[in-house]
Each structure stands twice: as structure tokens, then as C-alpha cells.
C-alpha positions in Angstrom: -12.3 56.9 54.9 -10.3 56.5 57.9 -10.6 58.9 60.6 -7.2 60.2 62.0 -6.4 57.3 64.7 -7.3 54.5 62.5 -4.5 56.3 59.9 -1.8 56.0 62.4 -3.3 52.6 63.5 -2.9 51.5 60.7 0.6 52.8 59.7 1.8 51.2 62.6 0.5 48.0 61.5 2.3 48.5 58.6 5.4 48.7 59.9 5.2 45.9 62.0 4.4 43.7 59.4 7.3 44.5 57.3 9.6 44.1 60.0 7.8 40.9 60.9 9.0 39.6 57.4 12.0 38.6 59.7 11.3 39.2 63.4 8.5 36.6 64.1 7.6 38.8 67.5 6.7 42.1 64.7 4.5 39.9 63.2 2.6 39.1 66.6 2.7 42.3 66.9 1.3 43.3 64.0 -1.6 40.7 64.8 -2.8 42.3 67.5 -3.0 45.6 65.9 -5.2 44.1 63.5 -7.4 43.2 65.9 -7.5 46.5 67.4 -8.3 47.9 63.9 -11.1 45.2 63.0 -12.7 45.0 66.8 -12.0 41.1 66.3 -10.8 38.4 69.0 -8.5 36.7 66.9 -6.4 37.3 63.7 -4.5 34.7 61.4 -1.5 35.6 58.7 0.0 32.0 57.3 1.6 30.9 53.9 1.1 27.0 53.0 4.2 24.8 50.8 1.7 22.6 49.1 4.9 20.5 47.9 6.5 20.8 51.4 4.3 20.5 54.5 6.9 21.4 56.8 7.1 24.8 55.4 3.8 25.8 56.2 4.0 29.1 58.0 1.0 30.3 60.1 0.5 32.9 62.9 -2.2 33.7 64.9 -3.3 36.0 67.9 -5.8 36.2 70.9 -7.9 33.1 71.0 -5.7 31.0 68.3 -3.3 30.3 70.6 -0.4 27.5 69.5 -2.6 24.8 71.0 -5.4 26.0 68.7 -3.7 26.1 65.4 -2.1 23.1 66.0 -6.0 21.5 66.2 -7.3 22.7 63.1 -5.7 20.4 60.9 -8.3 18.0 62.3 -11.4 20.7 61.2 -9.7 21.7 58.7 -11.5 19.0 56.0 -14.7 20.3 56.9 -14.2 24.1 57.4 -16.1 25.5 54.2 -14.5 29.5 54.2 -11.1 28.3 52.8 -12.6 27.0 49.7 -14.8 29.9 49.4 -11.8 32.2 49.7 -9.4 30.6 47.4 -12.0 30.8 44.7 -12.2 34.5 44.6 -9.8 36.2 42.6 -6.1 37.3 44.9 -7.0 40.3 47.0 -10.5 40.0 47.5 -11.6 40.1 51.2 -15.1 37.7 52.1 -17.0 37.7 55.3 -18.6 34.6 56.2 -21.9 35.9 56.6 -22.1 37.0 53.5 -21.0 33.5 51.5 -23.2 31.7 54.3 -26.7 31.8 55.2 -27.7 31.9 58.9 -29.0 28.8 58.5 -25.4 27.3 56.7 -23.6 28.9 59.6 -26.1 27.0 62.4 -25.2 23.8 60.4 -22.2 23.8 59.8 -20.0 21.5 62.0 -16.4 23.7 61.7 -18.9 26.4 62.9 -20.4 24.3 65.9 -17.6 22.0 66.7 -14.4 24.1 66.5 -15.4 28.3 66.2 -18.2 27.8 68.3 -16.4 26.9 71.1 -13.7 29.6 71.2 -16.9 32.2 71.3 -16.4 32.6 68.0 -18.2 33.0 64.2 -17.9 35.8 62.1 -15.0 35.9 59.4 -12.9 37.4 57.2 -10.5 36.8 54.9 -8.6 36.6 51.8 -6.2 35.4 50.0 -2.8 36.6 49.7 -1.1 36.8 46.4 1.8 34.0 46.6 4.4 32.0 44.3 3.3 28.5 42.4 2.8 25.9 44.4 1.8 27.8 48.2 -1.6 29.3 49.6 -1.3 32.5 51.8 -4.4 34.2 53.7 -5.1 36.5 55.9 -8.0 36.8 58.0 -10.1 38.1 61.1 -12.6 36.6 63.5 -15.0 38.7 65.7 -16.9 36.9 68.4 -20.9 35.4 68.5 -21.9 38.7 70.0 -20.7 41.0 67.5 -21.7 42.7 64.4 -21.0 41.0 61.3 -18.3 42.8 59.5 -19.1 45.5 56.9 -17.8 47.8 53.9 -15.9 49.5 55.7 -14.2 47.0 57.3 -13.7 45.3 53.9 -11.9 48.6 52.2 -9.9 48.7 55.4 -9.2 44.9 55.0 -7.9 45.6 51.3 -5.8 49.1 52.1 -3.6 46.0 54.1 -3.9 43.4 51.9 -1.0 44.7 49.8 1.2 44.6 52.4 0.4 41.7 53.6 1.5 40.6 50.6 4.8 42.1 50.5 6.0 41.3 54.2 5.5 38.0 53.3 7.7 38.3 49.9 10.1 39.8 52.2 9.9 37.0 54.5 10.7 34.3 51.8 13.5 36.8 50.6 15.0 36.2 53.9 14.5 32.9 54.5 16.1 32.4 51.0 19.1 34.0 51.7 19.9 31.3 53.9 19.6 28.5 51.0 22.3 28.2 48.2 19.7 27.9 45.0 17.5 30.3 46.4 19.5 33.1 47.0 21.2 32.7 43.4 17.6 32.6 42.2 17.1 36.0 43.7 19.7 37.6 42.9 19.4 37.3 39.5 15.7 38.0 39.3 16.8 41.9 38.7 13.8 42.9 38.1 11.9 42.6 41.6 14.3 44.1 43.9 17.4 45.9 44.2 20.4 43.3 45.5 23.7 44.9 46.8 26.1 42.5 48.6 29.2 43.4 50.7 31.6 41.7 52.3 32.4 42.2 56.0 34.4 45.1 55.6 31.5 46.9 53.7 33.7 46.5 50.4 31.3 46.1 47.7 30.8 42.4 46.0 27.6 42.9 44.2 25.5 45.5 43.0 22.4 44.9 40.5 20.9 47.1 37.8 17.2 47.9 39.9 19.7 49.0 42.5 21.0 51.1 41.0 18.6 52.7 38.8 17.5 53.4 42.6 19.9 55.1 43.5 20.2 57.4 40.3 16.3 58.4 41.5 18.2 60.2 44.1 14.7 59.6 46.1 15.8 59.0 49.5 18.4 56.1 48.6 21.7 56.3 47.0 25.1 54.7 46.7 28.7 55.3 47.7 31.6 55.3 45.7 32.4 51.8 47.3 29.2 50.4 46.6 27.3 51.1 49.7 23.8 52.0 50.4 23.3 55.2 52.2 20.2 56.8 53.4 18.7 60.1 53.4 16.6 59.8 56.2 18.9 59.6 59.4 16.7 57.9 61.7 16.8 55.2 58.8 20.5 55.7 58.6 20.9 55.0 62.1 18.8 52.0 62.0 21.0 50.4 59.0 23.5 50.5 60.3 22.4 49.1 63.9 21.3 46.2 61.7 24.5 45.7 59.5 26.5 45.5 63.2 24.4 43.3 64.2 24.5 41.3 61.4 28.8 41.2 61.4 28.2 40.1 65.3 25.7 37.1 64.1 22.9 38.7 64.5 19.7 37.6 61.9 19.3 41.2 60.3 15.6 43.1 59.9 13.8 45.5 57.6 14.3 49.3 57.6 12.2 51.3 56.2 13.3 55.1 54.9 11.1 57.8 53.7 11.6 59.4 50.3 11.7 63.2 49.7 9.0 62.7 46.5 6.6 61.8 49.1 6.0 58.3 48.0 5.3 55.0 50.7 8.6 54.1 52.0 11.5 52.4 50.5 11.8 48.6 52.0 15.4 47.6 53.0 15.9 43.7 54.1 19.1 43.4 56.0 20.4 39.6 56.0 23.8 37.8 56.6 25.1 36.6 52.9 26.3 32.8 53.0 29.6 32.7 52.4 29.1 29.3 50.0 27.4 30.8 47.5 30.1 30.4 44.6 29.7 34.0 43.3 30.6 35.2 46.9 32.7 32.4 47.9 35.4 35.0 48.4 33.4 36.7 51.2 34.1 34.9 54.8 31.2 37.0 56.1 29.1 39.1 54.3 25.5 41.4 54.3 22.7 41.1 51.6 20.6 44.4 51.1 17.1 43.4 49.5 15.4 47.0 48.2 11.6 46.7 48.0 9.5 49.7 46.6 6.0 49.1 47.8 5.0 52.3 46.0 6.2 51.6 42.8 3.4 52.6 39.9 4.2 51.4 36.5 2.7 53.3 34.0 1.9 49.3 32.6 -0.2 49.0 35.6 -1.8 52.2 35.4 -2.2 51.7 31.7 -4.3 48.4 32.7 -6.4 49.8 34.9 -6.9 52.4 32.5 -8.4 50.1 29.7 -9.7 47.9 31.9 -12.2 50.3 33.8 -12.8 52.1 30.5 -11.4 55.5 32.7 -8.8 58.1 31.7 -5.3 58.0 32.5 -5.5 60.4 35.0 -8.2 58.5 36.7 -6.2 55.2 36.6 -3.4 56.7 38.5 -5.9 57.8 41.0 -7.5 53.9 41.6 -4.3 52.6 41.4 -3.5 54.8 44.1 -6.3 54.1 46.2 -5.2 49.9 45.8 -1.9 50.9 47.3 -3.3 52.2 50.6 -2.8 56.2 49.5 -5.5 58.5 51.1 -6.9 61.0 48.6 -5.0 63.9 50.2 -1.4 62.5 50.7 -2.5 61.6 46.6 -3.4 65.4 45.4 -0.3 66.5 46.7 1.9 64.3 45.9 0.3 64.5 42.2 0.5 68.0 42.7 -3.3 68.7 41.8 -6.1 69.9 44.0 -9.0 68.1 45.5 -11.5 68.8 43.4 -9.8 67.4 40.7 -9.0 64.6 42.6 -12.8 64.2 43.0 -13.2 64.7 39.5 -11.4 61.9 38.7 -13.3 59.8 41.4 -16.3 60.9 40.3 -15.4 59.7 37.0 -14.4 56.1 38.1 -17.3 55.3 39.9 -19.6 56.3 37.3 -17.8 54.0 35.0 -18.0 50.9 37.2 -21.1 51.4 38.6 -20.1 52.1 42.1 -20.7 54.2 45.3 -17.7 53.4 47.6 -13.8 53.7 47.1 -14.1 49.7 48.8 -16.6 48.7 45.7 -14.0 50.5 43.2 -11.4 48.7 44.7 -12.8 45.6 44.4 -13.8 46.2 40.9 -10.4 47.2 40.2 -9.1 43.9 41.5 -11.1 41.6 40.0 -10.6 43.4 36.9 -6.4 43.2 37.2 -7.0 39.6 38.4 -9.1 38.0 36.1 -8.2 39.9 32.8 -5.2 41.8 33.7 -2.5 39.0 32.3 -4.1 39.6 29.3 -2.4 43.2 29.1 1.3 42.1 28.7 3.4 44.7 30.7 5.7 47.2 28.9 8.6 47.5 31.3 
């Protein structure tokens, strides 16, 4: 497990990835924290368009500076890790020295020719959940003179993967808001996010169901009589509504996060302008889009997978799915309201079922299993 700096560490990194979803300076940010975390020298996050070059979206930090990224194209034909990556089922996190022999690695051109070169060999990566037709991953280098990475640098890897994953879903959120047919798209896709749009004098034009089943959770979130979202958490609070100013000025917009009195991760606000020529708003001169992500949420359908997937009780699903999200066992007793021992019960349990010793091989079993046979468990809600 994490010892107590690599917790906040990591929490930090957290938040700057959400809030790079729309300030490309976070996501730096959030790069070099990585590296901290991992002990690497350079750290990538990108999304490919396969139908649309041009929207290919990739950052790096330390050694892959612009000039850097903008060579790989050239190696990128004979760079082997990609193929290796995409192969494995969404979420699972590969080092290079373990899908390459010594020997493979000393051959390998990409290796000699363009990693070589920056100091640089030992990888890992993964790749990031994303819609039909892109490719997202996420990966970390560590230089020639380092120690190949290892489980536990794996099981931290996946903790992140999940958010990862969402910052960039917020990221194409608010780069769709921009875009007529996207934004329609997304507003009507109730079920992934709760939409509440206002017009510049905060007078409500839009407010969808997931928003407001929200709200009546009363879990840190609600809504005013005129529509409006108000927070719980005043820090929050105050950083809303910096954001919805600055939105009414021009400004871009960001992500808030705000904590939730049931002691679950965070709620995920995107603040964005609305475009006033989107016909439904068409009314609206100027306007704000509120995008509510919950990064916690546990279906019981999820947990009911994992559940008859893992051939593990209920009560042990709910703990591995837990575990996926990033939840350390403590902040997961309590919040379940059940002591550690049964908490380790419940471990226990899981890894004698899938033949494991570490919460990272659990998790990985976990995520193969929800990847390769969980569409064939049709969701309930």
C-alpha cells in the first residue's frame, strides 16, 4: 500500500489531472507529479483521432520535450510497446522489460535509435479506455540506470489509471461544448453525466434527469429553486463561482471538485461557456454548461459483475471494486461502515478465489475479467 506521502502525492495528482481536462498547464502539472510518484524522467498522457489526425492530443514531460514528440512520428513504425499495449485488455499497465527480453531490448532500433539517446529505456504503459475510433495511453519512462519497474509500481499505475480515464472524458466534454452536434450529443446522453445549463443571468435553461437525481442524494450537491447548482463544500462554492464569473467575462471555465458528506471520491463539476447557436439555447446570448461527473459511482451492476465473475460474494465484490477505484482499505471500512478485520475477511476471500497474493494481481484479475467477459453481463440500470 501506499505510505502516507505517496497518498497525498497521489491525491494531488489527481486533482491536477481533472482540472487539466481543461487547463492544459494542470495537465503538465499533473505530469510531473507522476514522475515524482514513479522515480521516472519522462511521462506521456495523449488521446489519438484515428479518423482525424489533427485531433491527436498528446502531452509529455521532462525529456519529451515538444521537439521530441514532434520526432516520434518518424520511430513511431518501428516502436514495438504500442502494439504490445493496445493488445492487452483497457486498463492493464505493461513494462517493457517484461514483454521484452534483454536481448529484444539491445536489438531493437526504437530502443537504440530514439530512447537510447534521451538516456532512456524502461517503460510503462497502458491503455486508456476511449470512444470508437481514438487510442489513449498513458505511460512512464525511467532512465538506462534505473531499476526496472515493479508490482508496486504497476498497482500504483492502475489506482491512476481510472482517472486518467475520466480527465480525459472530461476533456472531450469540454472541447465538445464548443461544437454544435457534439454538445447536443451530450446533452442528451442522460445517462453519463448530469447537464444543467443557464443563461447569463444564472436563470435556468436546462436541467437533466442524472442531475437531478443528484441533487435529491442531497450528497454534497443540490439545486435551487431557479435551477442552480449549489455546493455544500464552501471552498468548492467559492471556486464555482470564481469559474462561472469568469466564464460571463470570456473566460474558458475549469473543473471543481467538491467533497460529499457520505465520504465518497469527489463529485466532478466542468464549468464551460454554452454556445449560444445551439437551437435548444438559441435564446441564451451568453450562457454556462455545468457537466457533473461522479468518479465514485458503484453500480450494484458492476459490483454484481465482479461478483460472478471472480466467483466471490457480494460483499467481497464491493470491496475489489473498491480497490479498482483508487479507495484504500481504511477510507473503504468506514465508509462501509464495517471493521478491518472484516475488510480483511473479504480480502482474504478474493485472493483465494483468484489465485492471488497482491491487491495489484487482484486488480488486474479483476480487469481482465470486466474487460474480456464483462459485456457479456448486460447492466441493470
Amino acid at each position: 500500500m501506499l505510505m502516507t506521502s505517496g497518498g497525498e502525492l497521489e491525491s494531488k495528482i489527481i486533482d491536477a489531472l481533472y482540472r487539466g481536462a481543461c487547463e492544459p498547464a494542470e495537465l503538465d502539472r499533473a505530469l510531473g507529479l507522476i514522475l515524482t510518484l514513479f522515480d521516472g524522467c519522462s511521462a506521456y498522457v495523449g488521446e489519438m483521432d484515428l479518423a482525424d489526425p489533427a485531433g491527436t492530443f498528446v502531452i509529455g514531460a521532462n525529456k519529451f520535450s515538444d521537439e521530441l514528440l514532434a520526432r516520434y512520428p518518424q520511430f513511431a513504425p518501428i516502436d514495438p510497446f504500442p502494439a504490445v499495449v493496445s493488445r492487452a485488455p483497457t486498463g492493464t499497465v505493461i513494462s517493457s522489460s517484461r514483454a521484452f527480453s534483454r536481448v529484444e531490448r539491445d536489438r531493437s532500433p526504437f530502443v537504440n535509435e530514439y530512447l537510447r539517446p534521451l538516456e532512456t529505456e524502461e517503460t510503462m504503459a497502458c491503455a486508456v479506455a476511449s470512444p470508437a475510433g481514438r487510442s489513449a495511453q498513458f505511460g512512464v519512462h525511467r532512465a538506462v540506470h534505473q531499476s526496472a519497474f515493479g508490482d508496486d509500481d504497476v498497482f500504483q499505475m492502475e489506482r491512476l489509471v481510472p482517472h486518467v480515464t475520466r480527465a480525459l472524458q472530461l476533456r472531450r466534454l469540454f472541447n465538445a461544448s464548443q461544437e454544435r452536434g457534439q454538445l447536443m450529443t451530450a446533452l442528451l446522453d442522460r445517462g453519463k453525466a448530469g447537464i444543467v445549463a443557464v443563461r447569463a443571468d444564472m436563470s435556468s435553461l436546462f436541467v437533466n434527469k442524472t442531475a437531478r437525481d443528484i441533487a435529491a442524494g442531497r450528497d454534497g450537491i443540490g439545486l435551487s429553486r431557479s435551477g442552480q447548482i449549489v455546493m455544500a463544500d464552501p471552498h468548492a462554492s467559492k471556486r464555482l463561482a470564481g469559474l462561472t464569473a469568469a466564464v460571463l467575462s470570456g473566460g474558458a471555465g475549469g473543473i471543481v471538485r467538491t467533497s460529499r458528506p457520505s465520504g465518497k471520491l469527489p463529485y466532478v463539476v466542468l464549468v464551460s461557456p454554452l454556445p449560444a447557436e445551439i437551437d435548444v439555447f438559441s435564446s441564451a446570448r451568453r450562457g454556462i454548461l455545468f457537466a457533473i461527473h461522479d468518479p465514485s459511482r458503484m453500480t450494484v451492476s458492476t459490483n454484481q459483475k465482479i461478483s460472478n465473475l471472480l466467483h466471490i460474494s457480494p460483499s467481497a465484490a464491493k470491496l475489489v471494486h473498491a480497490i479498482i477505484e483508487g479507495e484504500d482499505l481504511k477510507h473503504y471500512a468506514a465508509r462501509a461502515g464495517i471493521s478491518m478485520n472484516t475488510v480483511r475477511f473479504h480480502l482474504k476471500t478474493a485472493f483465494a478465489r483468484t489465485g492471488t497474493r497482491s491487491q495489484s494481481g487482484l486488480v488486474r484479475n479483476a480487469l481482465l475479467a470486466l474487460n474480456d467477459l464483462g459485456p457479456y453481463f448486460p447492466d441493470k440500470n
